[in-house]
N, C-alpha and C positions, 0 to 999 in steps of 0.2 A: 836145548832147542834155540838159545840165543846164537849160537852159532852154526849158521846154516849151513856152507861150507864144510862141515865138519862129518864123516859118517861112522856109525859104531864101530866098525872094523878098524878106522883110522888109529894109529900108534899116539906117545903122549907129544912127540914133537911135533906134527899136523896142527894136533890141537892147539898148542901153545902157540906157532906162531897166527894160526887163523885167529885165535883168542888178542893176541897181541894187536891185531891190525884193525880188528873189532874196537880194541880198547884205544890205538890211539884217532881214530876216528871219531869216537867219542869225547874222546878228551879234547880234539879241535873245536867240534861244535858241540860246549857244553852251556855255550852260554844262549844261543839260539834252541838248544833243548830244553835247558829251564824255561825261557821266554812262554816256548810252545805248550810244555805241561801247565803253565799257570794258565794261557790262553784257553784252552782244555776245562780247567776247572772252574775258571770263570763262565764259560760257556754253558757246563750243567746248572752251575747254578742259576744263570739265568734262562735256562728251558725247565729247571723246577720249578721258577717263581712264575713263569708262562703258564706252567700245567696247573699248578694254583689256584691261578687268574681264572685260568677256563673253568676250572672245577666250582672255584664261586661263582663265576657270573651262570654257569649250568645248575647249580645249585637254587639262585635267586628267582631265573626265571622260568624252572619247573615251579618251584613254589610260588612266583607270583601268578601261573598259571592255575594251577590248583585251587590258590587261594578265588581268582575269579571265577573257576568253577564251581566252589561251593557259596560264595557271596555276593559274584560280581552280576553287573548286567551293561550292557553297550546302549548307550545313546544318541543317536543323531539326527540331523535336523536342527531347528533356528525355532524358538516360540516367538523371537521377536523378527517385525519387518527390518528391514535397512533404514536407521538415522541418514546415512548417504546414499541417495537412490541409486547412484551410480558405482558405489562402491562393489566392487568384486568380494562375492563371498570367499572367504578361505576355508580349508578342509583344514584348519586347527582348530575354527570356530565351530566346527560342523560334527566331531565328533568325541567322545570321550568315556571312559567307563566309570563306575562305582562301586563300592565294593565295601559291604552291610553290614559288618561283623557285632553284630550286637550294638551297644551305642555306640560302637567306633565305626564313622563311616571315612573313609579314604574316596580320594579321587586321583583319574591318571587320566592328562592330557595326551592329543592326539599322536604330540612330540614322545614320550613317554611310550604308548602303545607302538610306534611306529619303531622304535628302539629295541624294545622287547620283540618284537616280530624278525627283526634284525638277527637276534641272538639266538633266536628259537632254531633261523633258517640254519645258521652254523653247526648246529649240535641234533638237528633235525635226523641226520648218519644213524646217531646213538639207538641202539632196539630195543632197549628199556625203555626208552619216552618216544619212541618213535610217534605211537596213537596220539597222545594226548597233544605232541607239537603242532602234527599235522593237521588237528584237527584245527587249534588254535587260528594258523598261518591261512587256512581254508576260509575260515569267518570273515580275519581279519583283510583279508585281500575283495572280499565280496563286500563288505561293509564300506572300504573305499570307493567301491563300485557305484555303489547307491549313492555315496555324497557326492560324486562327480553329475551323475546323474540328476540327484536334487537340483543342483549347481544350473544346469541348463536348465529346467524345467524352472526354473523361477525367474532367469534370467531371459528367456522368450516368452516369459510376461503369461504362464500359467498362476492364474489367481489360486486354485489348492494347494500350490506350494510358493508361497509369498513367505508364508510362516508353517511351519511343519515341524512335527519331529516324529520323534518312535522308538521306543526300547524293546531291546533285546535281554529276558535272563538266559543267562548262560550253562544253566546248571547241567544241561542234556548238550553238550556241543554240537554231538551230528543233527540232533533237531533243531538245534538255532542253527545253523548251515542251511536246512529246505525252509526252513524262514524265513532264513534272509535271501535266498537264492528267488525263494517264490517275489518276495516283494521287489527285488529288483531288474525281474523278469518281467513284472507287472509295470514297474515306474518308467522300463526301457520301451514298454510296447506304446504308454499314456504318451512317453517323449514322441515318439515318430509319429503317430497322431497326430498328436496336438500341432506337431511343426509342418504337417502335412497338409493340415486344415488351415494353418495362416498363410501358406506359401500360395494355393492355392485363393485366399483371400486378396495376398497380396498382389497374386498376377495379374487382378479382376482389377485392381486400383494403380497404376503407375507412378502417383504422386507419392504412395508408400513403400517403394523402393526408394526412395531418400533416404529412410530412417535403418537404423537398426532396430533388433528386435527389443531390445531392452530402452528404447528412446520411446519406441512407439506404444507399451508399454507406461510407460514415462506419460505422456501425451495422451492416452487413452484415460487414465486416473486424474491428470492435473482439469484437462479442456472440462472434464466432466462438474469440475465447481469451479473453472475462471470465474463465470460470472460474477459469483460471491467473496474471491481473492481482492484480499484490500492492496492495494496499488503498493502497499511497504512491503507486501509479505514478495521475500527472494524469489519464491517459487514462480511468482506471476511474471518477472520479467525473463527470467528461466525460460519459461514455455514461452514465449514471443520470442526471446531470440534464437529459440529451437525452429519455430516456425519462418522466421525470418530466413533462414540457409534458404528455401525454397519461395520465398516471397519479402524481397528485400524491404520493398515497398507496404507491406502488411501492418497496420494499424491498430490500437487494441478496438475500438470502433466497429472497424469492419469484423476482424474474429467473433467479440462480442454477438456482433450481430446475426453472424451467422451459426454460433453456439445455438442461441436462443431458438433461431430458424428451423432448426435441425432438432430438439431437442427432444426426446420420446418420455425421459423419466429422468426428472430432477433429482430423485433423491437416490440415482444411484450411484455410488462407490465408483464406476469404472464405466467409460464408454465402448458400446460395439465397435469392433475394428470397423464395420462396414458402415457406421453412422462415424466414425474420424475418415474415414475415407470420402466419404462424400463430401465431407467438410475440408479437406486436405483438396479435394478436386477443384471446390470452387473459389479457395483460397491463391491455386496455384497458376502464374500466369501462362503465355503460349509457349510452349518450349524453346529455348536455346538453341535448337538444332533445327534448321530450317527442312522445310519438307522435299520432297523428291527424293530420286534412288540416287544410289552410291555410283560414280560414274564409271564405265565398262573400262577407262583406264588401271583401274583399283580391285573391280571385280574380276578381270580377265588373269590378276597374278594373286587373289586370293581366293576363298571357296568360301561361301555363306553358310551357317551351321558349323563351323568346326573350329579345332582349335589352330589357328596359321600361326606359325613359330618361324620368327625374322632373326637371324645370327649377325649382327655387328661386331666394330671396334666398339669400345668404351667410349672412346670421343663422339661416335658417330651415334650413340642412341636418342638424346633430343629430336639432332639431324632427319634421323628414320622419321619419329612421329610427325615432324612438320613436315616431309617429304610426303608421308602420306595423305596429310589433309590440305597441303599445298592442291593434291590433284583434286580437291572438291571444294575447290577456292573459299573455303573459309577456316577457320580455328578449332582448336577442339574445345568443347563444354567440357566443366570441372568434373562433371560425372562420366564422362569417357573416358578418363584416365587415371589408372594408379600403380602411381609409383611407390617399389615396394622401397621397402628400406629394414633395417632391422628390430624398427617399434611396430610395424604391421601388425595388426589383429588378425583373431580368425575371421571376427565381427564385420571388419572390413571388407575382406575377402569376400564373403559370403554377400553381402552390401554389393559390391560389385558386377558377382557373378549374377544375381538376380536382375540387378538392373538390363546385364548385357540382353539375357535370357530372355525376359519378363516385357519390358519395352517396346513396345510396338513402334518404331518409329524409323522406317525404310533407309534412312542416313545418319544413322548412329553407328558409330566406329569404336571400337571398346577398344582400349590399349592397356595392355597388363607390362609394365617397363621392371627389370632388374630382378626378374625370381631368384638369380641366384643370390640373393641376398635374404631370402628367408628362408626359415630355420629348416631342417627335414620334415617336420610336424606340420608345418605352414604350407609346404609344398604337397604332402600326402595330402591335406584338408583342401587345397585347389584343386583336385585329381577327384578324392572323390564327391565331392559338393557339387562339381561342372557334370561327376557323372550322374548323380543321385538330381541334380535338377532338369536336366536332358533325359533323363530316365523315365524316373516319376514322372513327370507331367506331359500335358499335350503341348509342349512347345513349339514355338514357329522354329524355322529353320532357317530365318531371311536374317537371323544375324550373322554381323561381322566382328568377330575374334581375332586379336592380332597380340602375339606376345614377344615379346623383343626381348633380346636375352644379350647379356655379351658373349662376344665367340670367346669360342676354349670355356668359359666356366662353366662347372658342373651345376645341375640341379637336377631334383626329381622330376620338374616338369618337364624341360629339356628333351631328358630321356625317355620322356613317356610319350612324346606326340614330336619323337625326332622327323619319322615318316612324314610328317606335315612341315617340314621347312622348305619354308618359297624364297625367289630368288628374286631380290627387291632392289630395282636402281633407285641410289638415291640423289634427291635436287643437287646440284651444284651451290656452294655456300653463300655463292653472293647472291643467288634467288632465292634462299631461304633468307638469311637478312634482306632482305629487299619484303620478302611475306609477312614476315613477322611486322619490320615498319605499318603494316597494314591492318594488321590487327589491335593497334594501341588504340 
């Protein structure tokens, strides 16, 4: 069979010379033969030490699954509050398993579970462990769920989840699955609640679109015992210069004074949004933005209520915004404008959009400058936030929305309200320099 060439019927001299030509072919490339058979057997040996590899690590985390189904139980949640008010919770902090073996208890970080779930998902194929992976991978993708979920719910300044936790044993998997499924079905519906009932607080108060929700929060806990903060403690100058972004001129005096004014129940933990709102209102001077309507120069090339999408050059995006508020002869206030950049929050974003929304103030011009500079996540979260606040509520329709994008780059938003791009002359450079002179 080595010599193909060659057929039964063939006499012995066929064979000998095809045998010959065979041979010295071989004999040319014998040294490139050797090379290849070693390449060859190096090669099994390292797809046996691969099969190995996988049969251990297949080995470890059926058993380390097993083992959490007869010992283990999942943990998450925080019993303690935040040392740093403002620190972001992390989902390493947030979750963890145990696992009871008689006096030997073990523990496995989120890093750890997150790894194993990793390994499960690779060999999840196999139909001998198929059940018990899937079931695993099932929990463990839902259990993230809830800490994300925690995560906001603590950070929009729900007081039952400041400090929280809750275990999970694991010994029945599909039953911790409608366990965990129920409870973060429950914690999903308390979230849009609870942010539905401050958003609508917040539309009722304007001076609280200043803050974010985790500031105001902040501000709702500190204001409620200023009074009694000793002038050393951090926290006290904290909250004044929190307050100060919206009233430069604000005094501990006057706060004070209007703490006290206001005050329903000293000895509670936390102020009513709508008792800091009143006090935020009388704190806060007359607004930055002078009154009257936006002038029919401005309104006749953009539309009130929507989102108007402006395509520049790169050079030309400042240009745009002073071009625009050149035509309502005056500057734009810090809260008309944000420029995106790639440290953007969602928190920001969101800050924003309410203000635009929420405001009542006939000559406020929102400018959203550089989406294509945040991330895909940032842009889906501007899309649906503008439509979940235009949705949800009874909002006015007298605002003006203007997003300025560079031409040619991509973004989500871009794309999603291309149909709304207006067609914007903009100032000449020396009457924008000559504007801005005017606003120093």
């Amino acid at each position: 069979p080595l010599v193909f060439d060659v057929k039964s019927g063939d006499g012995y001299d066929k064979f000998k010379i095809a045998f010959n030509e065979m041979y010295d072919t071989v004999e040319k490339s014998l040294e490139t033969i050797t090379k290849k058979l070693k390449d060859v057997r190096d090669n099994l040996d390292w797809f046996k030490n691969i099969q190995d590899l996988q049969t251990d690590t297949t080995k470890l985390s059926i058993s380390q699954v097993e083992e959490l189904k007869q010992y283990g139980r999942f943990i998450i949640g925080c019993k303690e509050e935040k040392t740093d008010f403002f620190e972001e919770r992390k989902i390493d902090d947030l979750m963890r398993a145990e696992i009871q073996n008689g006096e030997k208890c073990s523990k496995m970080k989120y890093e750890e579970l997150k790894e194993l779930n990793s390994n499960l998902v690779l060999i999840r194929v196999q139909q001998d462990h198929h059940h018990k992976v899937h079931n695993f991978i099932q929990v463990f993708s839902k259990l993230c769920q809830i800490c994300d979920t925690f995560k906001k719910l603590n950070e929009c300044g729900h007081e039952s989840y400041q400090k929280w936790s809750h275990e999970f044993e694991y010994g029945d998997p599909e039953a911790t699955f409608e366990e965990v499924e129920k409870l973060y079905t429950n914690m999903d519906s308390e979230l849009k609640t609870f942010q539905e009932q401050l958003e609508n607080k917040i539309k009722q108060c304007e001076p609280l679109t200043n803050f974010t929700l985790l500031q105001l929060l902040f501000l709702r806990r500190k204001l409620a015992r200023f009074p009694q903060m000793s002038i050393s403690d951090p926290i006290y100058h904290q909250t004044l210069m929190l307050l100060q972004a919206i009233n430069p001129e604000i005094s501990e005096e006057d706060l004070k004074k209007h703490i006290h004014s206001n005050s329903q129940d000293s000895s509670s933990n936390s102020m009513e949004l709508d008792e800091l709102g009143d006090i935020l209102n009388r704190l806060t001077p007359n607004p930055t933005i002078r009154a009257g309507d936006i002038p029919e120069l401005v309104t006749s090339t953009f539309q009130k209520g929507k989102v108007n999408l402006v395509k520049v050059n790169k050079r030309d995006i400042f240009r745009c915004v002073l071009s625009l508020f050149k035509a309502t002869n005056r500057g734009p206030a810090a809260e008309e404008v944000l420029c995106c950049t790639p440290d953007t929050t969602e928190e920001q974003i969101s800050v924003f959009l309410r203000r635009t929304i929420f405001i009542k103030n006939s000559q406020q011009i929102s400018c959203l400058l550089c989406p294509e500079k945040l991330t895909y996540q940032l842009n889906k979260h501007f899309i649906e936030e503008y439509q979940r606040l235009t949705g949800a509520f009874n909002t006015r329709s007298s605002y003006l929305l203007v997003v300025v994008t560079e031409d040619n780059a991509a973004s989500e938003i871009a794309s999603t309200y291309i149909a709304e791009t207006r067609q914007f002359s903009l100032a000449d450079p020396t009457v924008i320099k000559d504007f801005t002179r005017t606003l120093r």
